[in-house]
MITORVEX-458694 format. One line per 2 residues: for each residue x, y, z of N, C-alpha, C, O. Coordinates in steps of 0.001 Angstrom, whole numbers. Atoms other than C-alpha are relative to their C-alpha. Example, Ala and Ser with C-alpha at 12.3 -4.5 7.8 and 13.67 -1.06 7.14 Angstrom:
// MITORVEX-458694
890/-1190/0/12300/-4500/7800/900/1200/0/1936/1181/665  -820/-1190/-60/13670/-1060/7140/-770/1090/730/-261/2198/899
This chain:
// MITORVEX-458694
-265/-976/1053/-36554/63496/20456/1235/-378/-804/1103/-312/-2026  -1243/431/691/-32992/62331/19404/-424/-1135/-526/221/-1364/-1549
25/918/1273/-34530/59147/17915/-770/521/-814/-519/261/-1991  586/-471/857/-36717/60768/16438/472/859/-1056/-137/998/-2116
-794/-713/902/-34433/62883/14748/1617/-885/-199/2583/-436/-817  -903/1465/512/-31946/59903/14373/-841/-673/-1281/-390/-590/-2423
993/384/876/-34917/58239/12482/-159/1131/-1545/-190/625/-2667  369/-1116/971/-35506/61570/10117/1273/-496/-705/1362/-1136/-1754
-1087/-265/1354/-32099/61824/8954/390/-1825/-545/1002/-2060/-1587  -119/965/607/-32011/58122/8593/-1303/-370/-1546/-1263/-1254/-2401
730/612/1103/-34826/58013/6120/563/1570/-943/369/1527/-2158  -705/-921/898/-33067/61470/4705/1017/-864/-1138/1107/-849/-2365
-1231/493/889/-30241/59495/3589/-100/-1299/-868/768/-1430/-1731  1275/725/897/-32570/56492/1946/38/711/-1016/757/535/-2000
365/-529/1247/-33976/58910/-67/891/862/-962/665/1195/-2126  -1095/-243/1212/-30970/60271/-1476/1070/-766/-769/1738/-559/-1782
-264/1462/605/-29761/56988/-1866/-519/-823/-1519/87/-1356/-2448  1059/-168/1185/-32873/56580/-4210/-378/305/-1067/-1137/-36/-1974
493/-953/1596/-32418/59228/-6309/1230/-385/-1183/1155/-118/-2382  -1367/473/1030/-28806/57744/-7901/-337/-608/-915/-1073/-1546/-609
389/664/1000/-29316/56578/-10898/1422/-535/-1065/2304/269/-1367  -1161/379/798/-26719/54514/-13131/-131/-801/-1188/-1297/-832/-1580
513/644/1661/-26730/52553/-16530/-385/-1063/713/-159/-1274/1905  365/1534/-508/-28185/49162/-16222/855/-1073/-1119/927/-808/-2319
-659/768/576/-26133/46250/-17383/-321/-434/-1260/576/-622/-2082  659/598/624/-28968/44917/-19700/-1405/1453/-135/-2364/1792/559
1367/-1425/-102/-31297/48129/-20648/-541/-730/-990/-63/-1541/-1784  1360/507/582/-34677/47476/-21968/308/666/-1505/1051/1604/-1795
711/-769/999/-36089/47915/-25479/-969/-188/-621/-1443/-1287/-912  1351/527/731/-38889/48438/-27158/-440/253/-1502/-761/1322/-2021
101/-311/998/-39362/47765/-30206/-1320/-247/-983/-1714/-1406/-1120  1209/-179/1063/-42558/48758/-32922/280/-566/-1292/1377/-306/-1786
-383/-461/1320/-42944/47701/-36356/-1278/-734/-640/-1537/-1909/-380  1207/-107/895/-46139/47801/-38680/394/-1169/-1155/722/-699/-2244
-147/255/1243/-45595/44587/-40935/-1291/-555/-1056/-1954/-1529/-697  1158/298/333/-48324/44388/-43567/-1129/1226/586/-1014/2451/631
1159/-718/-832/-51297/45771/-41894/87/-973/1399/-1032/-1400/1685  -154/383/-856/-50118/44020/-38817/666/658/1269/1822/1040/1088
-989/-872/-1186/-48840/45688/-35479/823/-1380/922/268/-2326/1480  -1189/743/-494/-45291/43885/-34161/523/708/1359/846/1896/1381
-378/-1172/-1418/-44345/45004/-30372/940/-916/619/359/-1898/1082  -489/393/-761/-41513/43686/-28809/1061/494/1212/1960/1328/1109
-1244/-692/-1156/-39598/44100/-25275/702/-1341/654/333/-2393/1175  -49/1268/-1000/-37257/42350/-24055/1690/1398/436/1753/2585/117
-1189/-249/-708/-33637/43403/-22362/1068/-375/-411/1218/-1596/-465  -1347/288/601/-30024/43670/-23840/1068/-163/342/1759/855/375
-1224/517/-828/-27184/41888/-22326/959/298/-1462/711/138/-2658  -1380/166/885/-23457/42608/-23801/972/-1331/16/881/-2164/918
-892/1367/-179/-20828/39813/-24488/1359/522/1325/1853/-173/2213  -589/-153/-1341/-18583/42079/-22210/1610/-790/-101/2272/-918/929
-1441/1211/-86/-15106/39672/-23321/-979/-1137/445/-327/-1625/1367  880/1263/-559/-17660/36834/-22362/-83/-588/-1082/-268/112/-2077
210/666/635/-17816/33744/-24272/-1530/-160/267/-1743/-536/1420  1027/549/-312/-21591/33234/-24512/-244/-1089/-135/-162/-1871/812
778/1107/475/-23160/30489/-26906/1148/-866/655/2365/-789/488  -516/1276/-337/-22306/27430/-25053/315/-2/1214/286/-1085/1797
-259/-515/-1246/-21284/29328/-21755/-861/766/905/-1153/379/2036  469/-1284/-758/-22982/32395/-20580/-1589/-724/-93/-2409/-916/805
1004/391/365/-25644/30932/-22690/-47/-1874/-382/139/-2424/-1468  -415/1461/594/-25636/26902/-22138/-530/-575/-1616/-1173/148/-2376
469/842/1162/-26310/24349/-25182/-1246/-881/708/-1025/-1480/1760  807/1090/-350/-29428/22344/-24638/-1093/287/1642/-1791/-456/2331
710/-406/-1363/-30854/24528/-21579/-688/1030/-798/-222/1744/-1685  920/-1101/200/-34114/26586/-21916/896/1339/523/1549/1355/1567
-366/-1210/-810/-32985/30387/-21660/-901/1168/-852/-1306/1283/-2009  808/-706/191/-34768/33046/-21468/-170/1252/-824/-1000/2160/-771
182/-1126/1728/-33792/35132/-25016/513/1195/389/221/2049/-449  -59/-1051/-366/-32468/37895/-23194/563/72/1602/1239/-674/2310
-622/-183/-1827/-31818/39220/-19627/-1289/651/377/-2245/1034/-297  1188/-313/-1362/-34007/40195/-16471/-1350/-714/-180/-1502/-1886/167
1204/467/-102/-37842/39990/-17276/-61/-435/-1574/565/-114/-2584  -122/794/1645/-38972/37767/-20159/-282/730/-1116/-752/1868/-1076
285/-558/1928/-39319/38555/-24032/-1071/-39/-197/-1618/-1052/238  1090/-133/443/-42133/39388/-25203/-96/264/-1435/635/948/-2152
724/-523/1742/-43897/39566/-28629/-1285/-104/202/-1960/-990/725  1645/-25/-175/-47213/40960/-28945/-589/221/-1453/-241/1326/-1871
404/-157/1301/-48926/40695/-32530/-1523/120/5/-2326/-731/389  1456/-815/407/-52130/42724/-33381/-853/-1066/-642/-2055/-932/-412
721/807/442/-53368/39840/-35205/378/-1476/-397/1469/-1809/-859  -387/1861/-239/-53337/35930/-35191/1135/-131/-1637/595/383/-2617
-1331/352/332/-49856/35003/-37349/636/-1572/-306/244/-2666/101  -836/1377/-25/-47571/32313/-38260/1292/692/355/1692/1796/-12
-939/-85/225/-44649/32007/-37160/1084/-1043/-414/991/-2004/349  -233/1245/129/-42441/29561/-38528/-753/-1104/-814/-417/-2266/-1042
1422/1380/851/-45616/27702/-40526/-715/-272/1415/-1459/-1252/1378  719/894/-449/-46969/27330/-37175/-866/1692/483/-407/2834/486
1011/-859/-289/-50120/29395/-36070/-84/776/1080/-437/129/2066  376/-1138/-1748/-50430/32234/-33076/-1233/895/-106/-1585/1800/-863
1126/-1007/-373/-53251/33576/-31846/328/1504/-5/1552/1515/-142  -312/-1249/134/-53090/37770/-31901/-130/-264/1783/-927/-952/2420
-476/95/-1175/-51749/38161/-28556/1383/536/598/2308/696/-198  -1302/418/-482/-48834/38611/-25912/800/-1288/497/466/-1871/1529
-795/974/-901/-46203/35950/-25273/1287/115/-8/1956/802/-779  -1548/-122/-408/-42853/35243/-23664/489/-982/-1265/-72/-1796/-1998
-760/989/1266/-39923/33926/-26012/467/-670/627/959/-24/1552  -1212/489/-402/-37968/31275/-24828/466/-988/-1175/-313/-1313/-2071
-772/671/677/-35477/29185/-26617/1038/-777/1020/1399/-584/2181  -901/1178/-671/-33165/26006/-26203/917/219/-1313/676/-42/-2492
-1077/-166/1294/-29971/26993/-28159/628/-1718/-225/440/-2712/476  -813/834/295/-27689/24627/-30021/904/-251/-643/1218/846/-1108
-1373/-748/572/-24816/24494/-31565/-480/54/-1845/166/647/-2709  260/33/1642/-26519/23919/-35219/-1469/618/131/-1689/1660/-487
1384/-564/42/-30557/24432/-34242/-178/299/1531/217/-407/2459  1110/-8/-948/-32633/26128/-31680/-964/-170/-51/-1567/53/-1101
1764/-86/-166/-35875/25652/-30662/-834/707/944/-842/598/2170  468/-1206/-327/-37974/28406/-30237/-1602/-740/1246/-2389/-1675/1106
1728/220/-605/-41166/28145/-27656/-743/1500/208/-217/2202/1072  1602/-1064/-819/-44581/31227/-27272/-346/-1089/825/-540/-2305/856
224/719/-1369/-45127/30695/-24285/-1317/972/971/-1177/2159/1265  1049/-1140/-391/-48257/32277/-22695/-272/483/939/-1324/1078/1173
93/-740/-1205/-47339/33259/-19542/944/782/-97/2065/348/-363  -799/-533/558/-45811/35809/-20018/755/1328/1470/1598/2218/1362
-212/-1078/-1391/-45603/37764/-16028/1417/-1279/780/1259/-1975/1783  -1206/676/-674/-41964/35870/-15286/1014/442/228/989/494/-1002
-1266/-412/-381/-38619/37182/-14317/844/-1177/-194/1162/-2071/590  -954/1432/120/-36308/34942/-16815/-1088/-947/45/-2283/-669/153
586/1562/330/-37337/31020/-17215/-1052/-261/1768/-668/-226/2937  1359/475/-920/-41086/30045/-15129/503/-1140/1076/1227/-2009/588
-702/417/-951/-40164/28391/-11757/-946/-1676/-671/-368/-2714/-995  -124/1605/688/-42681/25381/-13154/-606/208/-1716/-1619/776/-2124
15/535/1479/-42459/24501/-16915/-1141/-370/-272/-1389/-1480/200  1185/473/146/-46047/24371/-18212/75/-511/-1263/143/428/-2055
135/216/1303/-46087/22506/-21372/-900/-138/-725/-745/-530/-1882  1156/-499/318/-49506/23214/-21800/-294/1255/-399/-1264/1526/-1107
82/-1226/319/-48806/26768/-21950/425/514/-1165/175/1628/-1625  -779/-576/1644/-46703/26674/-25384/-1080/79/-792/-2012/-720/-883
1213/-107/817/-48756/28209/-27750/714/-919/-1522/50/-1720/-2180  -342/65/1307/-46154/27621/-30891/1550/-536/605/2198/-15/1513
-1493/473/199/-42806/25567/-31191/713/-223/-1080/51/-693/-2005  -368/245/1299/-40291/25319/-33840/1278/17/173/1712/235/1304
-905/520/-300/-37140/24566/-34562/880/296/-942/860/-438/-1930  -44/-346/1497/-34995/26586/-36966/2007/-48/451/2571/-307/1514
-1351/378/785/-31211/26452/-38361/779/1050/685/61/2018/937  -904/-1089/-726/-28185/28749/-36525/566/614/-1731/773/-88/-2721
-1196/-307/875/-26318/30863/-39034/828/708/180/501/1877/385  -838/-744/-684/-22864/31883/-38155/-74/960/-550/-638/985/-1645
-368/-1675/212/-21905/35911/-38227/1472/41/-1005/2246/-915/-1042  -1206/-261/403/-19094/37008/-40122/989/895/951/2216/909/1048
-705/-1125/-1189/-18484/39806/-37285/-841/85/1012/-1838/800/914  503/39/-1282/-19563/39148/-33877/-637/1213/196/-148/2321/-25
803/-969/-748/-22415/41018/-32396/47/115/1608/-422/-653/2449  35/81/-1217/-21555/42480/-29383/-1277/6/1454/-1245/-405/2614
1228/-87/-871/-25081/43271/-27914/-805/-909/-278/-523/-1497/-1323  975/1240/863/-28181/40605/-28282/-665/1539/-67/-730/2599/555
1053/-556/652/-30517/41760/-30701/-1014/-594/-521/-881/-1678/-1088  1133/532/999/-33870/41269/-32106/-270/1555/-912/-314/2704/-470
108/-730/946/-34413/42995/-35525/-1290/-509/-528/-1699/-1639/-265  694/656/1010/-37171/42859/-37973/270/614/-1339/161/1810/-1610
-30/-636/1135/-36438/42963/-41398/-501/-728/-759/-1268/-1619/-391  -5/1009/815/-36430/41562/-44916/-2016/146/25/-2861/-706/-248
1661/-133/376/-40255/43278/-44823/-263/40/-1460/416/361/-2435  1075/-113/1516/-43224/42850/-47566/-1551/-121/669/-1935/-356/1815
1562/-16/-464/-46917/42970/-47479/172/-861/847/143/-502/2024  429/1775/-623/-47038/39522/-46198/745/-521/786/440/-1655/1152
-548/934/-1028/-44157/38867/-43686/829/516/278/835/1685/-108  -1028/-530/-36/-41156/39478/-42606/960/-881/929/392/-1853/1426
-1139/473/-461/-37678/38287/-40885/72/434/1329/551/1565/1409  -1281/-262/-762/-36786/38229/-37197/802/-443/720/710/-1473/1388
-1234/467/-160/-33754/38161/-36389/523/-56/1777/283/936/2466  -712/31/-1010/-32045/37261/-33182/1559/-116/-18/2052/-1231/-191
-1232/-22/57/-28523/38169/-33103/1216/330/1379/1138/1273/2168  -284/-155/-1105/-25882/37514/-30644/1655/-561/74/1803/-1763/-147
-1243/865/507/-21944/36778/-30825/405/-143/-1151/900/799/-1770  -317/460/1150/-21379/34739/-33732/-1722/-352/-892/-1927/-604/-2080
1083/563/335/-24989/33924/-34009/-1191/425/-789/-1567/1383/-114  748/-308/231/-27865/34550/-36145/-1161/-679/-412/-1083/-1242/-1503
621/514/235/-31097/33251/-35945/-1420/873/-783/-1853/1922/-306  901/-771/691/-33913/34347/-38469/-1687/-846/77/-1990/-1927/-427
1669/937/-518/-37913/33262/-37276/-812/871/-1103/-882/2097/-1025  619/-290/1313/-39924/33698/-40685/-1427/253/1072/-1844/-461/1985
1427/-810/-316/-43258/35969/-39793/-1337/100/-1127/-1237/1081/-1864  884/-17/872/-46349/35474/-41962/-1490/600/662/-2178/132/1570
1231/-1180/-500/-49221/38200/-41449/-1070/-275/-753/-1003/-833/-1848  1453/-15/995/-52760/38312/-42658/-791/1362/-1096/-1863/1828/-1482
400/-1599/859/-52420/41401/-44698/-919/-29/-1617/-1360/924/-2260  1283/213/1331/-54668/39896/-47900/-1238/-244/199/-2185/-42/-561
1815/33/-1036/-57707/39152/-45560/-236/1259/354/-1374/1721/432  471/-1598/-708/-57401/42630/-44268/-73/744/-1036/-1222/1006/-1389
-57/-603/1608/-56754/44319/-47397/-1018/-795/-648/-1920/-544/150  1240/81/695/-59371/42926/-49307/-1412/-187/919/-2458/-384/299
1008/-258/-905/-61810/43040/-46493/-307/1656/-199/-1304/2121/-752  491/-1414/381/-61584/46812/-46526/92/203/-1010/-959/813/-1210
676/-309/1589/-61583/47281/-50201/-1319/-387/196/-2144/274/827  1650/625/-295/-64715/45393/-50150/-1146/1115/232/-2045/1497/-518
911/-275/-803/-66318/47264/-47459/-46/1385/-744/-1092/2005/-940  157/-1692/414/-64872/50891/-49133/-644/33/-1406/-1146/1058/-1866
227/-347/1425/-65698/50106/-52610/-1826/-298/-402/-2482/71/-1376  1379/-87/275/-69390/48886/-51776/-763/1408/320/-1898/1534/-140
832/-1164/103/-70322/52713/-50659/335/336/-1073/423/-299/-2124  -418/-1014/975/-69250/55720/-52312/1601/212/-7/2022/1106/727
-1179/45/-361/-65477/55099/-52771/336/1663/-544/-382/2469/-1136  -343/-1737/114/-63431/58583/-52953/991/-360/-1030/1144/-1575/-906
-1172/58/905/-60619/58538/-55710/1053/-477/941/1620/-1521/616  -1254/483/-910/-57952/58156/-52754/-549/-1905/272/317/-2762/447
785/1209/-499/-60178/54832/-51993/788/-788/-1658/1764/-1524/-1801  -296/682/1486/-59858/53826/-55922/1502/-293/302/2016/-1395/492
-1653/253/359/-56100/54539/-55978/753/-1008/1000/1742/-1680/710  -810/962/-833/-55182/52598/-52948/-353/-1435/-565/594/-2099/-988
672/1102/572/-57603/49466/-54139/1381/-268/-1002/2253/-1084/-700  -657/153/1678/-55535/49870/-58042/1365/-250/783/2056/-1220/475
-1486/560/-175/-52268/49994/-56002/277/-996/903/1448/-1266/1173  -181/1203/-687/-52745/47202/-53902/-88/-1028/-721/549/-2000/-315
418/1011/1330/-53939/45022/-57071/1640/-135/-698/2400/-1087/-874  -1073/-362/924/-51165/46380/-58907/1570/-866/630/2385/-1609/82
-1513/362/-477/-48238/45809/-56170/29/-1909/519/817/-2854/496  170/1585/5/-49472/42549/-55326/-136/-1317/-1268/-311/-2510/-1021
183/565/1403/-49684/41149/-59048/-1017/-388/-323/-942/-1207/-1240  1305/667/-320/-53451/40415/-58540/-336/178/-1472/358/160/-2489
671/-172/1429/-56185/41002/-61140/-204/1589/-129/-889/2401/493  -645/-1318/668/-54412/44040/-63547/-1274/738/-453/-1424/1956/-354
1417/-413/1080/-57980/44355/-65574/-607/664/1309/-878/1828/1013  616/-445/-573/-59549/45192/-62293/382/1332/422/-367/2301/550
-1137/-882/-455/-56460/47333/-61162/-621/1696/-963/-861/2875/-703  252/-1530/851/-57337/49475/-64312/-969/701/-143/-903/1817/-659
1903/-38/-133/-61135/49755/-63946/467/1087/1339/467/2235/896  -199/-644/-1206/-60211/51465/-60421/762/834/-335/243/1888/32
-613/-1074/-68/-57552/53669/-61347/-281/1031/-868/151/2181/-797  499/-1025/1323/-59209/55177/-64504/-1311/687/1158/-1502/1896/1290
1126/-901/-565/-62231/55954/-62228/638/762/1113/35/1682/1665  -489/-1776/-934/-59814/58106/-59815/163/696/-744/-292/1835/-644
-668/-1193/153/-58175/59542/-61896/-901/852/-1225/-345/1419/-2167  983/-462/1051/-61655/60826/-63949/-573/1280/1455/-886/2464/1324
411/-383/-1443/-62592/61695/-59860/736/1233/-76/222/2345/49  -694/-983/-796/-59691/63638/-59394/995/534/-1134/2037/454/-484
-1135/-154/491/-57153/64833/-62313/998/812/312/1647/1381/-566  -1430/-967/-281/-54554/66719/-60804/508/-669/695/1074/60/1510
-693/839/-862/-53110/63857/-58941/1281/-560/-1004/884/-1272/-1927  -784/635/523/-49499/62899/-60406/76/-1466/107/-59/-2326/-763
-134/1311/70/-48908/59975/-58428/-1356/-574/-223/-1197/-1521/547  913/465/808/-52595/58738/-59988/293/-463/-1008/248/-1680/-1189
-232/65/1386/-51626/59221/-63467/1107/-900/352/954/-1878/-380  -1492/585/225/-47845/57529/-62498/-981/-1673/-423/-867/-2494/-1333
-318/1749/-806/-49431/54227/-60911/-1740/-461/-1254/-2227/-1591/-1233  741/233/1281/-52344/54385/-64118/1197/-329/-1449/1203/-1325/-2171
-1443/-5/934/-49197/54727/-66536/410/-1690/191/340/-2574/-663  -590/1678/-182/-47777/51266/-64817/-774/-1018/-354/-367/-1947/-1051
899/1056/114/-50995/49321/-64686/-373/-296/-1954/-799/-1342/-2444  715/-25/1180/-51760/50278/-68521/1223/-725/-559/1097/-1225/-1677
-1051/552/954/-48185/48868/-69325/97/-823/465/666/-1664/-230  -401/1802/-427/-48033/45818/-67212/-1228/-732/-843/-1163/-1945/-1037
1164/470/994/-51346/45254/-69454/131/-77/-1338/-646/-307/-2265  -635/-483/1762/-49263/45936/-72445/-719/662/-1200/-747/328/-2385
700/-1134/511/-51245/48750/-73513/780/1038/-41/386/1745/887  -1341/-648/-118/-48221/50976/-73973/-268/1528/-269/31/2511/409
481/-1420/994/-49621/53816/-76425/-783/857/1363/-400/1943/1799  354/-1128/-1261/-52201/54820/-73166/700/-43/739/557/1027/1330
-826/322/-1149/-49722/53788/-70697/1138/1245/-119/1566/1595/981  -419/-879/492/-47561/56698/-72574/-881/1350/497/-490/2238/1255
1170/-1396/-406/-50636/59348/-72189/-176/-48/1049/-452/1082/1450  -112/-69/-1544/-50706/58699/-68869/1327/912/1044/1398/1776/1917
-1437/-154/-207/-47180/58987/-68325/166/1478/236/360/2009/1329  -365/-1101/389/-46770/62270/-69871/-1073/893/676/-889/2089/447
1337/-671/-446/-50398/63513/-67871/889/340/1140/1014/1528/1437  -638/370/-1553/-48245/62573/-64512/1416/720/-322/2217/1061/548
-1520/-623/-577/-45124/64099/-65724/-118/1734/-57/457/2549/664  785/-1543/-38/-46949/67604/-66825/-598/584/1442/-870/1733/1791
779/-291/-1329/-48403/67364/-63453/1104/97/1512/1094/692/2589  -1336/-108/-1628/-44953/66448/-61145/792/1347/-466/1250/2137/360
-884/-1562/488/-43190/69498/-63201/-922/1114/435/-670/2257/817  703/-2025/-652/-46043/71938/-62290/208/-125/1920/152/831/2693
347/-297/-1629/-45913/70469/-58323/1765/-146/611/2015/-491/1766  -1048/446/-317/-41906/70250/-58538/527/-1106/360/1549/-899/1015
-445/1232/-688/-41241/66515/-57662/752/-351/-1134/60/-311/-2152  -1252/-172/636/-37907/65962/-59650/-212/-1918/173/44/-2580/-833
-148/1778/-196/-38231/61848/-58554/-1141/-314/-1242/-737/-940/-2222  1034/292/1024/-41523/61588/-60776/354/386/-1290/402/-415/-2224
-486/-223/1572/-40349/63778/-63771/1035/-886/-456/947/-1326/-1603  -771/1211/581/-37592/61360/-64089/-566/-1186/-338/-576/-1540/-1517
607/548/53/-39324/58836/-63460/-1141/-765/-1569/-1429/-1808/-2156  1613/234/1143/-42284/59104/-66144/994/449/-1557/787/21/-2692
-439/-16/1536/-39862/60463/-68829/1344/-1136/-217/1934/-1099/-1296  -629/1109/447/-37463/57265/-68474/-745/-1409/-616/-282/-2407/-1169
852/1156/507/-40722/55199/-69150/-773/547/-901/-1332/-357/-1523  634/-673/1050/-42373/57238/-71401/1381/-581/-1372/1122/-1340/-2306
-1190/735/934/-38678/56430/-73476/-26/-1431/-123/305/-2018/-1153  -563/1589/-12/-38625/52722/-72291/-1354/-678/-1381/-1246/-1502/-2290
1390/259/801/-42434/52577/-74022/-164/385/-1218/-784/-319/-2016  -531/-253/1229/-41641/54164/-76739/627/-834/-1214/167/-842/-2356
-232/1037/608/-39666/51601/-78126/-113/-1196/-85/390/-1797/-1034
């Protein structure tokens, strides 16, 4: 009976052992971001510099490391990609990199269930390698980071930042295959006016073909007239066509229409170009 109740309070004091919880040196994150019509997912783990010299120390020169702390980096992209000019399948993989004091070189790596750098080095497993330029910080970053910025339809910037360091891995998405795939598919039924207007403003923001742009936005906005932003993004297309006089009647349709629904950004808007067109 006494071990047995030796035993109890020994797994008592386990489990309150268990329940402590404290910061972690290197906390996870996860980060989302939609570029294009593309889905961007990455996790990896954030070590501080701490007074620590890294690049060159914490983090050698010329040794694979594993982009981060604890379990490896990941990037998972919704659809096959470049990165760098070089091609990725839509997929998850681990990041690793070989810093240097001027370039690293990046490896996807497709195993991606590791804790830190793979006990053996498959060099069969790199999906994508590359090899891009350091650029110093002006003000040390104390945490590592991966950012994505410097978005557009078609790509975007990210960044690994760390110390003095900043490295930027150019992202190229397939958002004009996808986008004109579904136009396509919406404009061979019965497109809806919202259908038209997205089509006209994807033409429009992309600099494509304007003549078509306007063919689509005249038939929403015949669909639907009480739409401001319609009339705005008809207004633009009729003046990047240098058709100014309708590009005006438009204008003034869309600014009659943001003054009856209150949007103060549009009435400005349409009566600084309604003036610019004017003359």
């Amino acid at each position: 009976m006494k071990t047995l109740s030796f035993y109890l309070s020994l797994l008592l004091v386990v489990s309150l052992q268990a329940q402590i919880t404290v910061p972690q040196p290197s906390p996870t994150a996860h980060l989302e971001q939609t570029v294009g019509l593309t889905q961007l997912t990455i996790d990896y783990s954030r070590p501080s510099m701490r007074g620590r010299t890294i690049m060159g120390d914490l983090v050698p020169f010329g040794e694979i490391w594993r982009t981060g702390a604890n379990k490896n980096t990941t990037f998972t992209f919704g659809d096959a990609v470049q990165v760098g000019g070089q091609p990725l399948e839509a997929g998850t993989y681990a990041l690793y990199t070989r810093p240097g004091k001027e370039n690293w070189t990046l490896y996807f790596y497709r195993d991606t269930n590791n804790w830190g750098i793979p006990q053996n080095w498959e060099a069969e497993k790199i999906a994508a390698t590359l090899t891009l330029p350091v650029k110093m910080r002006a003000k040390a970053k104390e945490t590592f980071t991966i950012s994505v910025d410097e978005l557009s339809n078609n790509g975007a910037q990210i960044i690994l930042s760390w110390e003095q360091v900043d490295l930027a891995i150019p992202l190229a998405v397939p958002t004009q295959a996808k986008a004109m795939a579904s136009i396509k598919s919406s404009l061979e039924k019965n497109p809806s006016a919202g259908d038209l207007y997205n089509a006209a403003s994807y033409y429009f923001g992309e600099n494509m073909d304007l003549k078509q742009a306007e063919q689509w936005i005249s038939k929403a906005v015949q669909l639907e007239n009480d739409k401001y932003w319609m009339f705005r993004l008809q207004a633009k297309v009729l003046a990047a066509l240098n058709q100014k006089d309708k590009a005006i009647e438009a204008a003034k349709k869309s600014l009659v229409l943001a003054e009856k629904a209150g949007n103060p950004d549009y009435v400005r808007m349409n009566k600084a170009d309604i003036k610019a067109w004017g003359n």
